[in-house]
N, C-alpha and C positions, 0 to 999 in steps of 0.2 A: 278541907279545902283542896282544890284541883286547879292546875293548869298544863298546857299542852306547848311548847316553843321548839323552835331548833336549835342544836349548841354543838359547839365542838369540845370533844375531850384532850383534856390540859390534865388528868391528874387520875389514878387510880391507885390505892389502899387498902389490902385485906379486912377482912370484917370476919372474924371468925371462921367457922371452917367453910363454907360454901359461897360468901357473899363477898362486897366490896362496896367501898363507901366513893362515886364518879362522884371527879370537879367537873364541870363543865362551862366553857364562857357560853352563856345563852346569848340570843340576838334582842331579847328585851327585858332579861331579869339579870343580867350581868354574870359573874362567875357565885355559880349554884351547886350544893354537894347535895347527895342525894344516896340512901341503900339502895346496892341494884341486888337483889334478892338472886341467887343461883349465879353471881358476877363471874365464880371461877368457872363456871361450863365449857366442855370444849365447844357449844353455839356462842357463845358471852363473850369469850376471850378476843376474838378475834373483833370482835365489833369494840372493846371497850381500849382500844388500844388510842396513841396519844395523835390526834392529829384528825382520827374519824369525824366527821360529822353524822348528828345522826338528831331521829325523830325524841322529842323526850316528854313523857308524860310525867309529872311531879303530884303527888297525893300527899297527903298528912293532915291531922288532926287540927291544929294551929300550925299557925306561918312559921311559928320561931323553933317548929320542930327539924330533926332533919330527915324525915321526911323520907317517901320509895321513890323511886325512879321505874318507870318503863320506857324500855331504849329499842327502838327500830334505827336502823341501818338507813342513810342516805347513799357519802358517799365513803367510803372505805378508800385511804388511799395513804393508810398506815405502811401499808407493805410497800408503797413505793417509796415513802419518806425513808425509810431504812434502808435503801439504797447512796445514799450518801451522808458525810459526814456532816455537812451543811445542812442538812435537812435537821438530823439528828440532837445537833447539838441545836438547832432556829426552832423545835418543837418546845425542849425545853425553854430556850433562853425568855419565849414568849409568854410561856405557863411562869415561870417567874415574877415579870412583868407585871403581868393579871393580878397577883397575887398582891402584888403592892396594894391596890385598890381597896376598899372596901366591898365586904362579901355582900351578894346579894343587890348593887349599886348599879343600874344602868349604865352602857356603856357600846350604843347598836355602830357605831362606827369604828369602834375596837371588834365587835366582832367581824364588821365585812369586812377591815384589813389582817385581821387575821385569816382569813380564811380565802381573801385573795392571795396571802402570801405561802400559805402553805399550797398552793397553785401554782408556782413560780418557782419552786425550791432548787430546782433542775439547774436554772440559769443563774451562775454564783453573782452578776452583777446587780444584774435587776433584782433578786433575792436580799441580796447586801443591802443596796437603794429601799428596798420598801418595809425591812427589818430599820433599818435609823429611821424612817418617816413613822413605824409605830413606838418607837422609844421617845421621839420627839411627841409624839400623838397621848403616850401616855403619862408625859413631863405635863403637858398642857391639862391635864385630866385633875391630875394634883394640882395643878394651880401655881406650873412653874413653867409655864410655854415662854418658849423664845420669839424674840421678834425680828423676822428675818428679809421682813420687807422693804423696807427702806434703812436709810443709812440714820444713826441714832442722830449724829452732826448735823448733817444737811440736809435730812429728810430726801435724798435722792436715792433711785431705782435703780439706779446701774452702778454697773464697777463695784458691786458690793463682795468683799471678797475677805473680811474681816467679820469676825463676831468679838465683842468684847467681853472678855472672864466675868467682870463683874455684872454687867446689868442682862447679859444673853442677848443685847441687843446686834441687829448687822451694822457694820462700817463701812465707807466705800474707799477704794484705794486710796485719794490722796488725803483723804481725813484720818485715814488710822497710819500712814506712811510713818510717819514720827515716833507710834509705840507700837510698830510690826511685832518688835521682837515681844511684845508682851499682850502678840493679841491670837485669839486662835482662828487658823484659818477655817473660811466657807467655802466648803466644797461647791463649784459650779451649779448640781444638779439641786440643791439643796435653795438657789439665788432665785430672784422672783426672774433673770434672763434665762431663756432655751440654752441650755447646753448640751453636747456629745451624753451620751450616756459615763459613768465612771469608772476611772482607769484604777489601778490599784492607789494609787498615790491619795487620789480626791475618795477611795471607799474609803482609805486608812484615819484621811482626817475627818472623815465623814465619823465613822466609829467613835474617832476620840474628842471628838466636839460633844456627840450623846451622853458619852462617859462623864466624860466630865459633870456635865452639871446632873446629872444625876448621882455620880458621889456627893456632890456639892450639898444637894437640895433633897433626895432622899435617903439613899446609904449610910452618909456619915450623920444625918440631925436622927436616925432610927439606932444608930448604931449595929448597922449592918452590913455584912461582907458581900462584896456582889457576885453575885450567883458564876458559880463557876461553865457554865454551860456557854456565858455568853463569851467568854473566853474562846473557850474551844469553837464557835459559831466564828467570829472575829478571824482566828486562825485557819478555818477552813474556808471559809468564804474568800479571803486573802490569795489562800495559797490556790485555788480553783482558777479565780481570776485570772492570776499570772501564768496556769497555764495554756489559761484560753487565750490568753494575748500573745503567747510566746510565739515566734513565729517556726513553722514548722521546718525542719532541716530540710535540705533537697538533697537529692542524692543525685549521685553524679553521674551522666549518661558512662553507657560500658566503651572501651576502645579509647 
């Protein structure tokens, strides 16, 4: 059997002495392994790198084999992602992610935000922002999505500024007022209101709202350790921020 898709590479592993076994999130067969025959080539290398999008033709005998890959080059944009730590450590933290899923499991809105975000990698905010909307994106996939629409209380739209631990649901200020201290905050950009884009403060609670319930709900019931990349992702996304906010020193006229 034979098919043809686009996908981006999340994942490469030796295969004996010339070849490698590409993951790939495809944009309608989900995250797909495949032997790319001649993978360590000095033509190959450069394409199978983590982040590329590229053309992929998939062959094999039965479905449940694993099957060749042929890989054409879309867009290569490995070698800019290596340009920052953010990028670096958001290639992996998201090939993680994927990973959760079931192999082979459709999932075409994980690939477009995947591959809008690695588009975006440059700008630590908006990068930060659309990294938590696919950890949230892939909480909901598992069948653990938050509800962040309205306030779980009084069903109202605004002033939601509270999530609660236990149900994921949002709260609005004066409904959750009474158990602040035991509720986690909702980052603005994250609320059904228009907000500023996010400062460090609203990224950091942004992060540890995603965190959370994904120890909750997948890491700890797998009995798994969360992937150390998103750590580093977190930290570098953070510290980039603040220095894009930082306000720049003036120097002081001569005389």
């Amino acid at each position: 059997m034979q098919w043809q898709d686009e996908g981006i590479v999340i994942g490469v592993r030796r295969h004996g002495e010339t070849s490698v076994v590409a993951e790939l999130m495809t944009k309608t067969r989900g995250r797909h392994m495949g032997l790319v025959r001649g993978g360590r080539s000095r033509t190959m290398q450069p394409v199978l790198q983590p982040g590329n999008r590229v053309d992929a033709v998939w062959r094999a005998r039965l479905d449940e084999h694993l099957g060749d890959y042929k890989l054409e080059p879309i867009h290569l944009r490995a070698a800019r992602l290596m340009e920052s730590a953010t990028a670096v450590y958001g290639v992996q933290a998201m090939g993680a992610l994927l990973r959760l899923l079931p192999e082979r499991d459709p999932h075409p809105h994980l690939f477009d935000a995947l591959d809008a975000i690695l588009d975006h990698m440059e700008d630590p905010a908006g990068a930060g922002e659309l990294y938590v909307r696919f950890e949230l994106a892939v909480l909901n996939d598992l069948g653990f999505g938050l509800d962040l629409g309205e306030c779980a209380a009084t069903g109202s739209r605004e002033e939601l500024v509270y999530v609660s631990p236990k149900s994921g649901r949002a709260v609005s200020r004066d409904a959750g007022a009474p158990y602040a201290d035991r509720m986690l905050p909702l980052p603005g950009f994250l609320s059904p209101e228009p907000s500023e884009p996010a400062g460090v403060r609203e990224l950091a609670d942004a992060f540890r709202l995603s965190g959370f319930f994904l120890h909750r709900h997948v890491y700890e019931p797998r009995g798994l350790q969360q992937n150390a990349a998103r750590d580093g992702f977190v930290q570098a996304a953070l510290k980039a921020l603040e220095r894009k906010n930082k306000p720049s020193e003036l120097v002081p006229p001569d005389g």
